[in-house]
C-alpha positions in Angstrom: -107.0 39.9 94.4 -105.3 36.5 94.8 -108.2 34.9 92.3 -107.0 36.9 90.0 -103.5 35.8 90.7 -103.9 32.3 90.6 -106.2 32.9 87.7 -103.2 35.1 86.1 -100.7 32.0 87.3 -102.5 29.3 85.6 -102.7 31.3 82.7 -99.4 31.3 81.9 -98.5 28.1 83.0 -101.4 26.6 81.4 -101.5 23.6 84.4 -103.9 24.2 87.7 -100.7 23.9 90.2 -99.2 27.6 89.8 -96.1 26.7 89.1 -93.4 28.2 86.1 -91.6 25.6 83.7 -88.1 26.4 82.9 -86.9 24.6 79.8 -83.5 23.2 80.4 -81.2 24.4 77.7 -78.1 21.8 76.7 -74.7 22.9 76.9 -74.3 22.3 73.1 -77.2 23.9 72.4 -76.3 27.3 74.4 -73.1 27.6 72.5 -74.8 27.0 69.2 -77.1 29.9 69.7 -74.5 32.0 71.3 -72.4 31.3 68.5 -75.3 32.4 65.7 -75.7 35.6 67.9 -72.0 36.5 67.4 -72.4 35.5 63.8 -75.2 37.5 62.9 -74.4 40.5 64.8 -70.7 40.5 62.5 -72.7 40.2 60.0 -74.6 42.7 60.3 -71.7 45.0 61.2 -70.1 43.9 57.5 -73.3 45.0 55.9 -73.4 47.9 57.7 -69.5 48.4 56.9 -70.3 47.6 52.9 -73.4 50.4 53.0 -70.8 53.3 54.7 -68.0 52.2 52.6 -70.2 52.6 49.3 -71.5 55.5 50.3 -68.1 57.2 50.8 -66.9 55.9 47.4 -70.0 57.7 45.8 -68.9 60.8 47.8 -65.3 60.8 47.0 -66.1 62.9 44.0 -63.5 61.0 41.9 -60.6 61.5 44.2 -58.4 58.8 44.1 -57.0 58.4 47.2 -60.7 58.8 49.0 -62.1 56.3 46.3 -59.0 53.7 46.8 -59.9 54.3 50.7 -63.5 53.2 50.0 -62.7 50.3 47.9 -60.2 48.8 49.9 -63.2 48.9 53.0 -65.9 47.5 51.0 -63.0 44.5 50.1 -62.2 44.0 53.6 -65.9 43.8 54.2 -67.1 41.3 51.8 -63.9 39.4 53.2 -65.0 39.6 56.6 -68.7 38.3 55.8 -67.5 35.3 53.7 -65.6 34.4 56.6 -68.3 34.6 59.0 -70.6 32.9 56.8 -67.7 30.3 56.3 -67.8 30.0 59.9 -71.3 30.0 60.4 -71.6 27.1 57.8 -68.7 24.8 59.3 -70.0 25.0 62.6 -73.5 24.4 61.9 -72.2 21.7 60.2 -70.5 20.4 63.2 -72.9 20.9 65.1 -75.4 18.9 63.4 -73.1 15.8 63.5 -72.8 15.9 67.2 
């Protein structure tokens, strides 16, 4: 059992000693990917937003005030994913300078 253990050990370390390398992550680096994290996960939720809000202006049956509903969320949508794709740029721009 512990052959297979050290055998499992070197493995995934790839080095005979049995030890388990932990990359060290900079602090600039761990807000960077934090940051694209939040970034893509608004961005999704402004794609999702833009799907929904299309789908209820199909649905509004030509209702104006359900259509006018619609297209005022799809607006605010697109808004809200050229800002965090505004974002995303300026900071990967930043970033990169650093």
């Amino acid at each position: 059992m512990i052959d297979i253990l050290s055998l499992l050990a070197v493995t995934v370390n790839g080095v005979g000693n049995g030890t388990v390398n932990i990359p060290t992550v900079s602090g600039g680096s761990l807000l960077t990917n934090g940051l694209n994290i939040v970034y893509f996960a608004l961005g999704a939720v402004a794609v999702i937003m833009i799907i929904l809000s299309g789908y209820q202006y199909l649905t509004s049956n030509g209702e104006p005030e359900k259509s006018k509903k619609a297209m005022s969320s799809i607006l605010y949508a697109v808004i809200g994913l050229v800002v965090v794709v505004s974002a995303f740029a300026i900071t990967n721009f930043v970033f990169g300078r650093l």
